[in-house]
C-alpha positions as CSV (number, residue, x, y, z in Angstrom):
1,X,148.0,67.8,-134.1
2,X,148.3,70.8,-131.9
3,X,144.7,71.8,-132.1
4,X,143.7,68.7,-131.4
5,X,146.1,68.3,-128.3
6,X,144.4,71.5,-127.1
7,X,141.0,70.5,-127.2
8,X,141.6,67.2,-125.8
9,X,143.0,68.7,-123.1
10,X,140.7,71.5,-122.4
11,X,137.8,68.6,-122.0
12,X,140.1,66.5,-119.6
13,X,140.9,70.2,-117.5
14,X,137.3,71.4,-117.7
15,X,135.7,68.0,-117.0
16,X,133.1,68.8,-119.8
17,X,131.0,65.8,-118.9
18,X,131.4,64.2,-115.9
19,X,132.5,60.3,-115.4
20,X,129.1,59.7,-114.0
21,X,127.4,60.8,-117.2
22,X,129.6,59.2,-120.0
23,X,129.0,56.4,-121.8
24,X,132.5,56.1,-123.5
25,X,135.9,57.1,-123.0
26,X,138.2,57.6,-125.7
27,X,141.8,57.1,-124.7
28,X,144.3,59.0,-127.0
29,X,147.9,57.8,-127.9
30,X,149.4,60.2,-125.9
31,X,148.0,59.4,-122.3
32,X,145.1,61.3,-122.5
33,X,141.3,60.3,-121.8
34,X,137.8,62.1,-123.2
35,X,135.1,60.9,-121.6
36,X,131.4,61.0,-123.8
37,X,128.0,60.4,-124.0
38,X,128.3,59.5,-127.7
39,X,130.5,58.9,-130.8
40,X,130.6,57.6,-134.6
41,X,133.0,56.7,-136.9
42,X,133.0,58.7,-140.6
43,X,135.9,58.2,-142.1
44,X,139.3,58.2,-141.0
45,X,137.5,60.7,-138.2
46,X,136.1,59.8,-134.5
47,X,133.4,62.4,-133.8
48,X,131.4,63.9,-130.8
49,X,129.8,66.8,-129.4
50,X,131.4,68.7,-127.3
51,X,132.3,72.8,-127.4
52,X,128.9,73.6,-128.7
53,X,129.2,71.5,-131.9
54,X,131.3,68.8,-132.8
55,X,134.6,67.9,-132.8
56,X,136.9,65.4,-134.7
57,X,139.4,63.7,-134.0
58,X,141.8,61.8,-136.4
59,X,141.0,57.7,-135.7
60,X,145.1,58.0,-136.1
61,X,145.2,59.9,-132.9
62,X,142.9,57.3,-130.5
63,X,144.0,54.2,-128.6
64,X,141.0,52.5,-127.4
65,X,137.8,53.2,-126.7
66,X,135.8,51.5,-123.9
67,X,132.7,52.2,-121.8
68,X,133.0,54.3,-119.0
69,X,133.8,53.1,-116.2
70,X,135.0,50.0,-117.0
71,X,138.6,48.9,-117.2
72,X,141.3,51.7,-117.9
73,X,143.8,51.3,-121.0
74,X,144.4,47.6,-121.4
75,X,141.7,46.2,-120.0
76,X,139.7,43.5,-121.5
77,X,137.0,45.5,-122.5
78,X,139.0,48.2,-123.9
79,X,138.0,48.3,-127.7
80,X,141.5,48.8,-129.5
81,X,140.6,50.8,-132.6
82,X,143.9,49.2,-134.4
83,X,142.4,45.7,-134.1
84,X,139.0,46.7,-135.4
85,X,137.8,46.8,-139.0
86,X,137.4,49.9,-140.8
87,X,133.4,49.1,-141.9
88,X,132.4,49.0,-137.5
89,X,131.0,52.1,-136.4
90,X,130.0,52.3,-133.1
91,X,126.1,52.1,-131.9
92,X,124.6,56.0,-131.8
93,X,122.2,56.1,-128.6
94,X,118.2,56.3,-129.6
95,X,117.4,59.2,-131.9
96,X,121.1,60.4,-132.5
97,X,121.4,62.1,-136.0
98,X,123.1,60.0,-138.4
99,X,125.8,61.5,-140.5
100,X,125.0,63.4,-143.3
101,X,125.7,62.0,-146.2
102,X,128.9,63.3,-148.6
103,X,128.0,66.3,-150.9
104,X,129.1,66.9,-154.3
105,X,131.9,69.1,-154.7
106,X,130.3,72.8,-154.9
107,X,130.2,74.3,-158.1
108,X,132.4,77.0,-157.0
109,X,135.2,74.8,-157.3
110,X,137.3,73.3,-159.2
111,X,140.1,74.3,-162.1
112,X,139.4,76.7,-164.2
113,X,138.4,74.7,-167.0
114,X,136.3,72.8,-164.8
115,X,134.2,75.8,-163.7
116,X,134.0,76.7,-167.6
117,X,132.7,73.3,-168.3
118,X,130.2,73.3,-165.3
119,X,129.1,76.6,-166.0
120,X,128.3,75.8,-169.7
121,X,126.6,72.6,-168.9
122,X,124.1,74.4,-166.6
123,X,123.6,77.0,-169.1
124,X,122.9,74.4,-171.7
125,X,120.5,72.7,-169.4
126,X,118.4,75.7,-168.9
127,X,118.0,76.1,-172.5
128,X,117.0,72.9,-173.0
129,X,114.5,72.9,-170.2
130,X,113.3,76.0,-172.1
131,X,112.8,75.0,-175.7
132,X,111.0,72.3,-173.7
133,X,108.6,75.0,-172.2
134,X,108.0,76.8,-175.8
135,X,107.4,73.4,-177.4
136,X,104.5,72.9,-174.9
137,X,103.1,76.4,-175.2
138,X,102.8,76.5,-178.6
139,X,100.9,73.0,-179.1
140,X,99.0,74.5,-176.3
141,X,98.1,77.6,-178.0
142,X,97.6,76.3,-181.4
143,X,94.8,73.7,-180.0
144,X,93.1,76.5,-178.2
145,X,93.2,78.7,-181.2
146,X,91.7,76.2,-183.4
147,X,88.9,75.5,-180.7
148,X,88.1,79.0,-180.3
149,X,89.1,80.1,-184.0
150,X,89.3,77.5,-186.6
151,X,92.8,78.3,-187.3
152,X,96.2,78.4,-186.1
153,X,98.7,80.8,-185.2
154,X,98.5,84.4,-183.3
155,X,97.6,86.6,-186.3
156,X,94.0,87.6,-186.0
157,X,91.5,86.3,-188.3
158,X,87.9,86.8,-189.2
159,X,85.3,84.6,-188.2
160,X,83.9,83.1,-191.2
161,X,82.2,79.7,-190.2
162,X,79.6,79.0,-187.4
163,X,82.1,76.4,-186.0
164,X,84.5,79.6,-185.1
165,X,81.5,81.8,-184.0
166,X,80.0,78.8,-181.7
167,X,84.1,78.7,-180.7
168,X,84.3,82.5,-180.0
169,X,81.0,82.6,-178.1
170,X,82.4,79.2,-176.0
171,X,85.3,80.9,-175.4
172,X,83.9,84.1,-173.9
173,X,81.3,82.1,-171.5
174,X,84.3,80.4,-170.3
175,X,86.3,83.4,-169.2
176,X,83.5,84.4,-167.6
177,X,82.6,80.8,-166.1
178,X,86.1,81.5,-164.4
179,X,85.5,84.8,-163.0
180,X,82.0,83.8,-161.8
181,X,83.8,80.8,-159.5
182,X,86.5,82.7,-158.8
183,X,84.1,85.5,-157.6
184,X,83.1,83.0,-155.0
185,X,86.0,81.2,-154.3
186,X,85.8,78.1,-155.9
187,X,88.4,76.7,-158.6
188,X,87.3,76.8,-161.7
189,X,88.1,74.6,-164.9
190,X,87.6,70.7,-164.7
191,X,88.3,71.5,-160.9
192,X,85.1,73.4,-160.2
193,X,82.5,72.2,-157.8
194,X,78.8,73.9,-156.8
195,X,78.8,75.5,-153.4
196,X,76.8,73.1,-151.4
197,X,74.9,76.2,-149.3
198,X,75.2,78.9,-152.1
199,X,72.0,80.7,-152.7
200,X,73.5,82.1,-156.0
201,X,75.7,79.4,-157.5
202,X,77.6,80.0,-160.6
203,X,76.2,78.3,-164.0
204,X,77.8,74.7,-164.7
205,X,80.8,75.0,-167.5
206,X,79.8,73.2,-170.7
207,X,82.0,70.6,-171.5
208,X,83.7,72.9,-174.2
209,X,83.8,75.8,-172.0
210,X,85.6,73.8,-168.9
211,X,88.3,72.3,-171.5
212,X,89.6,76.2,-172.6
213,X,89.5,76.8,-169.0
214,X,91.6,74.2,-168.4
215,X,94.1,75.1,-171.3
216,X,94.2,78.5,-170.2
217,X,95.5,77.3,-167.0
218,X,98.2,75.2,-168.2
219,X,99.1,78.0,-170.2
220,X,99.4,80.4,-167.6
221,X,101.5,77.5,-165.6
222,X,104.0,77.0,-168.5
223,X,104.3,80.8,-169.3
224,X,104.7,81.2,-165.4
225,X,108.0,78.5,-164.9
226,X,109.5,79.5,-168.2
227,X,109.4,83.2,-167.1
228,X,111.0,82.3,-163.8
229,X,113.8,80.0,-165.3
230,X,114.5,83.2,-167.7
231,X,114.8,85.1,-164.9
232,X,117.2,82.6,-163.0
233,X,119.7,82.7,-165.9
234,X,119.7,86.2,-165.5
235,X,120.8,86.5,-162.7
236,X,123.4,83.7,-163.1
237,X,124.3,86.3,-166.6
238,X,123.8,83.4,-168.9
239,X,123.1,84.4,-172.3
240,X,119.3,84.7,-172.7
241,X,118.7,86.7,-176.1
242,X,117.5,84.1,-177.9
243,X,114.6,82.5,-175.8
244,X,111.9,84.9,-177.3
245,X,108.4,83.8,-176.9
246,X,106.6,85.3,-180.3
């Protein structure tokens, strides 16, 4: 109450903004008048700049409000803030910010149970979002295997039918498919495109060749974002010993 006292009167002293240039004036219990260019409503709180930010005032504290220079205190035109309903907020002037809407409480806070529970919940989300991650990689890196391999799995293994040799030999014409483009500039993988003034364009993936492009790529992506969500639990020391990758 006394803070507020202060500031209102400091305004009314200092003449912050003059009558001329205000477009309301609030008129406080006590007998004293702000005068502004603009105000809203949030909550149980009348708000307007002023000080270099904003100030609040409790909707408790406020008589009337009424357009400047209009009628003083019990005038007709005086809006008495006890007569009007709670859901009326007053009209911001073109382009005025509206209020921000209400954030959840911070994780930060709360009992100490709470904060266990919250902290847990997180933790158990990152895992999740994890296992999600490893799931993809390895139906990722089984299907490239078998297209480049004939067989699952990241033990090596001789090449013993044409279909893995033809696989092999795809597979090495695609790496270099990728560096060739990327030599140049260009994306490579179902992305590429031919320079249209190149004198030396690189040679057109194969339909094969473009498809373990592209699942090298997605590969890369998902090892990438799990690698970065590892490193985020980390640094929030939530337990990470079990989120191998083999």
């Amino acid at each position: 109450m006394l803070k507020m006292t202060f500031v209102a009167s400091f305004l009314w002293s200092a003449g912050w903004l003059a009558i001329a240039e205000a477009q309301y004036v609030l008129e406080l219990k006590n007998g004293r008048q702000i005068t502004v260019q603009s105000y809203r409503e949030e909550g149980s709180m009348i708000k307007f700049a002023g000080l270099g930010g904003e100030i609040a005032i409790s909707r408790s504290q406020v008589q009337a409000i009424r357009p400047a220079g209009e009628a003083a205190r019990g005038g007709a035109s005086s809006l008495d803030l006890d007569r009007l309903p709670q859901t009326i907020a007053p009209t911001q002037p073109a382009g005025a910010p509206k209020s921000a809407d209400v954030k959840p409480a911070s994780a930060t806070t709360g009992t100490d149970e709470e904060l266990r529970k919250r902290r847990a919940d997180e933790e158990k989300a990152y895992q999740q979002k994890i296992k999600d991650l490893t799931e993809q990689l390895a139906e990722l890196r089984d299907r490239y295997s078998m297209s480049t391999r004939g067989s699952k799995g990241n033990e090596p293994s001789l090449f013993t039918t044409e279909e893995a040799f033809k696989g092999h030999h795809e597979d090495l014409l695609s790496r270099l498919r990728d560096a060739q483009f990327k030599a140049q500039g260009l994306p490579g993988g179902s992305s590429a495109t031919t320079p249209p003034y190149s004198l030396d364009p690189p040679p057109a993936y194969s339909a094969r060749q473009r498809e373990l492009s592209d699942l090298r790529s997605r590969m890369n992506q998902l090892e990438d974002e799990r690698t970065r969500l590892i490193e985020e639990m980390k640094a929030k020391n939530f337990d990470t010993g079990s989120l191998f990758l083999d």
